[in-house]
Each structure stands twice: as C-alpha cells, then as structure tokens.
N, C-alpha and C positions, 0 to 999 in steps of 0.2 A: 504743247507740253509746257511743263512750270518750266522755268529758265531759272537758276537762283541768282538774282537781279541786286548784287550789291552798287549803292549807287553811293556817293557822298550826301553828307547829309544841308541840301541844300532843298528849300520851300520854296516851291513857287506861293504867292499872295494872292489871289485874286484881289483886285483892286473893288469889285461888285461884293458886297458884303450882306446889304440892306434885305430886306425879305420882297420890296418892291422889284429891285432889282435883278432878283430871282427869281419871280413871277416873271418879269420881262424875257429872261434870256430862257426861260420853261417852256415860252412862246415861240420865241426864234426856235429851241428844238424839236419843238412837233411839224413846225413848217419844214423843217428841214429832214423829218424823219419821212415826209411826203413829199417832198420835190427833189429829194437826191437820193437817200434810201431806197425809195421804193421802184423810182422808175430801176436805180440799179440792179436792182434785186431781180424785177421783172426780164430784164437782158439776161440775167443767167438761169431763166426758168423755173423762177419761184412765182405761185400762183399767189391771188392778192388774200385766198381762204388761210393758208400759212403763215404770211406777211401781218397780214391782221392778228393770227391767233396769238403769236410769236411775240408782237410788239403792242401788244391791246394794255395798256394802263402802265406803262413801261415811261418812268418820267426820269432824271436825273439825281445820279447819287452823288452828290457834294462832298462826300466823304474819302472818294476814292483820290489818290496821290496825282499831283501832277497835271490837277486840271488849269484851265484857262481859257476863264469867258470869255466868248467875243464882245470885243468892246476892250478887256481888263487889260492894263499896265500889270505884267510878269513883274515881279519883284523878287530876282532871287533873296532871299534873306539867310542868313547863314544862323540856323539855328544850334548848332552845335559842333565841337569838330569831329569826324568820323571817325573811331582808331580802326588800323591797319589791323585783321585777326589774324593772328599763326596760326601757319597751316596746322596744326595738333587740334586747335578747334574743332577742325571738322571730323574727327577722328573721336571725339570726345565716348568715353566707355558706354552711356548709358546708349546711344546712337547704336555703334558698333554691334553691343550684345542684344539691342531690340529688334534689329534689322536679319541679326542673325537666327535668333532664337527663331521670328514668326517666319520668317523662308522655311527653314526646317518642317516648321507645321505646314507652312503651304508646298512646300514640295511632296510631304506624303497627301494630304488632300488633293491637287490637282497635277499628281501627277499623268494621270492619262492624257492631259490639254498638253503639259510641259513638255511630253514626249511628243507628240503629234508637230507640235510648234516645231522642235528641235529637226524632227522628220523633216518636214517643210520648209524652213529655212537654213539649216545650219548651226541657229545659234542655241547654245547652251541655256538649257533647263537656269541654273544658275547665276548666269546673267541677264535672264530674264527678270528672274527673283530680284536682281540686287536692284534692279530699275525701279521696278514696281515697289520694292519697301523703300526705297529713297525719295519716291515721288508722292506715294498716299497711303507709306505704313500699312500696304497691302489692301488698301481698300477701308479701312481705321480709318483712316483722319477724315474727318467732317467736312464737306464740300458745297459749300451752301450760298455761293451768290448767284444770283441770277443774270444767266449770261448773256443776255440779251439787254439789262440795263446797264450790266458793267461796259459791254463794247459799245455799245449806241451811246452810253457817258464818255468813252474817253476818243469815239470816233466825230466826235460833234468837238468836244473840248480839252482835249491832250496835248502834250507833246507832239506826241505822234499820233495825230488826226488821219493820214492817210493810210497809214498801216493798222490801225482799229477801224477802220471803216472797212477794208476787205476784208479785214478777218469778221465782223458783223455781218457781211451779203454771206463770207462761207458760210458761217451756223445757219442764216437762214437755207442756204441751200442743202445743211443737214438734216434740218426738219423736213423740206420738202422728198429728201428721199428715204421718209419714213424710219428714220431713224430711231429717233424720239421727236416726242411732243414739246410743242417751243417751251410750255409753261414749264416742263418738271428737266430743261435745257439747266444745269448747274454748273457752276467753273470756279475756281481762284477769283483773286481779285484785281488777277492780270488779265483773266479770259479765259486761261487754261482748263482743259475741260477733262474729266471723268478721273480714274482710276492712273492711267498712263501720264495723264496731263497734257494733253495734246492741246498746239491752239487749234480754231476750228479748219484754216489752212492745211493745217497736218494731219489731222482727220479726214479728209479728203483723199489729199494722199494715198497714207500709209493705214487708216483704219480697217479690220479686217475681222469679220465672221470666222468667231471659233467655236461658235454653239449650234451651228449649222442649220441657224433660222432664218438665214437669209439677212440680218440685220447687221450692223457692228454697235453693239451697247457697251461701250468701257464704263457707263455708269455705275451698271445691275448685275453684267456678268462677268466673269472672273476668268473665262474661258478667250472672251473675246477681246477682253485688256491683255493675256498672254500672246494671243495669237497677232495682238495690233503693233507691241512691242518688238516682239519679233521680227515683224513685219518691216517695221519703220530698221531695225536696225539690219535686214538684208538688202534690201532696198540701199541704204548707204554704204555697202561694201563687206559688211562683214563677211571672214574667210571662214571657212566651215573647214574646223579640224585645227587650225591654229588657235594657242593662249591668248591673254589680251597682255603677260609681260610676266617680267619677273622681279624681285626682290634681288637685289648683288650687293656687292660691296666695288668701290672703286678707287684702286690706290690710288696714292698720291702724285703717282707720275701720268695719271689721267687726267685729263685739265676740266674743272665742271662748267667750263664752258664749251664745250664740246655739246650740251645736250641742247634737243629739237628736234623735229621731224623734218626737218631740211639739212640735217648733219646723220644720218642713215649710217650705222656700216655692217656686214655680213656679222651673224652672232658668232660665227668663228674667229673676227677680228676685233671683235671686243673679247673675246675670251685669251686670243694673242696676248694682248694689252694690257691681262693680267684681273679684268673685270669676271667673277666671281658670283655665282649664285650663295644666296646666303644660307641653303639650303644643305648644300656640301653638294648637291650632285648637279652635274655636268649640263649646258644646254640642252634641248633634247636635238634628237641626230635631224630631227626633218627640219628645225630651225638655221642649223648652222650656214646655210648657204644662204640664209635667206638675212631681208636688212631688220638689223632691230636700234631701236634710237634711245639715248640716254635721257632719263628721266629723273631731275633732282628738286623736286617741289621747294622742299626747301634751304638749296644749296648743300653746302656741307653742314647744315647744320640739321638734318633729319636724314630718313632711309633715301636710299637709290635704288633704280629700278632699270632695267632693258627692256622694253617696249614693243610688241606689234603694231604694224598698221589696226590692228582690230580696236588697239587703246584710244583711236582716234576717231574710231566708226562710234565709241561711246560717248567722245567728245563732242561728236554731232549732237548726240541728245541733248547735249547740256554742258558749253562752253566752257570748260574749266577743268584742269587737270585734276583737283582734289575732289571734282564728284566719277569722275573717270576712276580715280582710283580707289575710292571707299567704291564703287561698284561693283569694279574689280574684285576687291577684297572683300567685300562681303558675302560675293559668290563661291570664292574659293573656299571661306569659313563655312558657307552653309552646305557645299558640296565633299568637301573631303577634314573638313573640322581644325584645320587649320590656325594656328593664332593670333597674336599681335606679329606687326615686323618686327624684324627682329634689332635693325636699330632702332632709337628712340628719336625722338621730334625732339630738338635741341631747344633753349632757352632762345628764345627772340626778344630783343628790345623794343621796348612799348615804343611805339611809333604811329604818327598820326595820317592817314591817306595823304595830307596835303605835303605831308614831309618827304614822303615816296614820290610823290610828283613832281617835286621839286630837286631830288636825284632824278629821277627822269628826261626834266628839262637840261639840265646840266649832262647828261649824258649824249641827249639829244645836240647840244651843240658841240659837242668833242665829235660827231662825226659818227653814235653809235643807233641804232636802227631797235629801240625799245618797245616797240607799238604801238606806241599810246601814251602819252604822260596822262595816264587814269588813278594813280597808287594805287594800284595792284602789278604785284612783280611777280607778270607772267614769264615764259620762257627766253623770248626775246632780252626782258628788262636782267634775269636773272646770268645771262650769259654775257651779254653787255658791261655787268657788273663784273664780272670775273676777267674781263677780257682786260678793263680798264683798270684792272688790279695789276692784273699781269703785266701791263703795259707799264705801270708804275713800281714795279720791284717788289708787288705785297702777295703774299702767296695768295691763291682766288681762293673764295669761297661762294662766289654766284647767291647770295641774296644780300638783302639792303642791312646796313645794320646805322642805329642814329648819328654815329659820328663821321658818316659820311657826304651826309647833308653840307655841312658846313665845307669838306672837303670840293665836293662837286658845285658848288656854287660859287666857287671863286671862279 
C-alpha cells in the first residue's frame, strides 16, 4: 500500500553518471536478475514461464529516488531545506470536498460490495470509502509504473536493497497465482500496487476476491479493492461496532501531554476530567467503560480528539495520525454529511524539518523519549514537549513552536 513517505530533502549522487558506466552496471543487473532473482523466485514456486514473462525487457529506471550503483560513492548532497507542513495541510478544502463528494457517488454505485464487505468483516462502508479516496481518488488517479522495473530498480540499487528484493519475488509470486499478467502488473513509484495501494507483500496477505471470480484484481475491480481494504483492516483488529473517535474539547486543567495510545483511560474518565465532545452529546454508553486515548495533532493549537483502538488499526494502513484522521473524517462526512471540526488548525511558525530535530535532539538529551529526531512531531515528540514546558513553569501546549529551538539547545 502507498505509505505517504515524507522524507528530508536529501540526494543521494550516484557517483556512475557516464552512459559507459550505465551500460556496465545494466550488465551487473541482468546477471543479477539470473543468479539471485531467479533461483529466489524459483524457492517460492514461481515457474521460469512467469519469471520470464514478468521481467522479459525489464532494464533499469534511473530516474527513480534513492538509488545507488554498485561501485558509486552515496553523496548525500543537501539540495534544499525541507519545511516542516502544518498539520491543516493535509486538511486542505479542495482534498476534503473531493474525497467527500466521490465516496457519496461511490457509496450509491457500489453499495451492494460495501455492504457485503461490512457483513464480512465488520468494517464500515465508510471507512472503506475514506481509504480508497486517500489512496487512488477511488480508482481516478493514473497508476502507471511498471512494477516489476520499479522493484527490480530499487532491489538491485536502493537504499533498501533487501526489502525491494522481497517485495519483487512477492509480485512475482502474484502473477504466478494468476492474478494478473506480469506485463499490465502497475504500482507507484514505490511499488505500491492497484486501487488499495498495497505493496505486493501485503497483497499476499490481506488481498481478497470480492467479485467472486476466484481472483483478487485491485487493479480493474472496484469490488475487490473493497473487499481487500476491508480485509487488510480486520485482519489488524478492527472492532466491529465501535467509532474510530471523537472531536472534544479539552480544558485547560487537562495536560496535552497526556495524549498517546500508551496513556489509555475509560471514556468515562476523560469525560470526569471535564473532556467534552464538540458535538454537545454525551460519549455513547457502550464506549464509557471502555479506553479511549487523547489525540492532539496539533497540540493546542488545532482540534482534539478521543480515540479508539480502531484510530490505530487505520494507523496501520498508513503511519501517521493526520492520514488516520482525514480517513476518519471523511467517512464520517461521506456517511452522515458531517462538517469541518469544529475547532480550527491554529497558525504554526514556518519551521524547517532540521529545526524540529534539533528540538528533538535537545529533548532527547533532557531524558525525554521523542522517537525519533526525524522533524516530524509525532506523539511522543508532541508530549515530550508539553511535559518539558510543564517542567519549566510554561503552561504546555504539546507542539514545536521556532523559538524553542534556541531554548532546547542550550
């Protein structure tokens, strides 16, 4: 599946530029696509008729991010600084209203799949929807690499050479179960494949006949991109019959470092505490006993939310709480017509990824457990920050703001 992959913006160089040179290492790839590829392929019972059809004229795309020829000196080279997005970004209206408007129409066109889905696993018609318009605008958006040069490029010369090399034997062993045909195999330009975005690892999986042809095509059918979503998200937990959270409001004698899925507490104990649905009406009664965790993307200065485990089965699909939660949200607008939240995404100071990291590392030596100096302030980085506010006599507000850069690096 796509993963939305923000990375800094850092080049690797190949040091092999010449077109000699890339004749040379076109050679190393084809020997290599026959003395490691293939026996590979062969161990998980791909016949050499697949093998061949699959990877027949399949040469090296130099274009794609991140590569590195054997032989080449990596040169990261710092082409530009990467700025940090506020979360409202992703929220952005034209997203929002596009995502919403084509669920609507795909909910009357395929509701007989959406119900069946729902029958069989649990998960809401609706959050189905919101996956599938997040991942390929419902089948819209153009998918056009060839997935078989894309992984064999970056399992030969990547970064991550070992992890595109298994995901290159799974696809082969898609085609081999007649899935589809290697040649009309399409994906991203990470590997991710069909409708759903699956890598071909997770199609393996979680892929799942919802046209009842014996197949799973997330390519071509609409039924079986439903039913594979689905799929993949009962398969990681999802509870059938619970929300995936709510919208609240959270006074100020709630500390917003309290939020994370390892700070849990009964929805009747954040409702004690004064934590409020923005809605006006009450938790609902089958939640209150149960744990829900605080969610503040970003800090005090955007909407807050209480959480299910379910917010997290979506996190699975895709690492990040602002795709979790535009999911979320755009199932709930496409199901019951729903609005904007009802607080607004606060002004953030322009701040650059390496400025975040560098609060990060400064947190990181005070003794605080961030996850990562990556700048991005995820939960950890976001609580961390409120905890060392608190600790310092500054009321918390749990996200980075520029002038604290200077603070935490003393």
């Amino acid at each position: 599946m796509r993963f939305l992959i923000l990375v800094l913006c850092l080049t690797v160089v190949p040091a092999m530029s010449s077109a000699q040179d890339r004749k040379a290492v076109e050679r190393q790839f084809q020997t290599w696509l026959q003395q490691t590829i293939w026996p590979a392929a062969r161990k998980k019972g791909v016949s050499r008729a697949v093998y061949e059809a699959s990877l027949s004229g399949v040469s090296l795309n130099w274009k794609l991010p991140g590569l590195v020829p054997p032989g080449a000196k990596s040169v990261p080279r710092q082409q530009s600084q990467a700025e940090f997005g506020a979360p409202s970004r992703y929220f952005r209206r034209q997203s929002i209203d596009g995502a919403t408007r084509g669920g609507r129409q795909m909910a009357k066109v395929h509701a007989k799949s959406l119900a069946a889905a729902e029958r069989k696993t649990g998960v809401p018609g609706r959050i189905i929807l919101g996956i599938w318009g997040r991942e390929s605008g419902y089948g819209k958006v153009p998918i056009r690499h060839n997935t078989f040069e894309v992984l064999a490029t970056k399992g030969f010369m990547s970064t991550r050479k070992p992890y595109f090399t298994g995901e290159l034997i799974a696809a082969l062993q898609i085609v081999q179960a007649g899935h589809i045909r290697g040649q009309n195999m399409k994906s991203s330009w990470a590997g991710a494949l069909g409708q759903p975005q699956f890598m071909p690892s997770s199609f393996l999986k979680y892929a799942a006949d919802g046209s009842g042809d014996g197949r799973a095509d997330i390519w071509g059918s609409e039924a079986d991109t439903i039913a594979s979503i689905a799929n993949y998200l009962k398969r990681h937990g999802w509870q059938k019959g619970r929300d995936w959270g709510f919208e609240v409001t959270v006074p100020a004698t709630v500390s917003c470092a309290l939020e994370g899925p390892d700070q849990g507490r009964k929805f009747r104990d954040w409702a004690k505490m004064g934590v409020r649905r923005t809605s006006g009406k009450p938790f609902p009664d089958s939640e209150l006993r149960r744990d829900g965790f605080l969610l503040m993307p970003a800090g005090r200065h955007g909407p807050a939310f209480v959480v299910t485990p379910n917010f997290y089965v979506l996190k699975d699909y895709n690492t990040s709480d602002l795709y979790a939660l535009f999911v979320g949200h755009v199932g709930d607008r496409i199901q019951y017509g729903m609005g904007d939240f009802s607080a607004s995404w606060g002004k953030i100071d322009k701040m650059l990824r390496s400025d975040i990291a560098a609060m990060q590392r400064g947190l990181e030596a005070r003794g605080h457990d961030v996850g990562g100096a990556d700048g991005l302030p995820g939960y950890k980085t976001r609580r961390s920050i409120g905890r060392w506010q608190e600790a310092n006599g500054q009321a918390a507000t749990c996200f980075p703001r520029a002038k604290m850069k200077a603070q935490l690096a003393r």
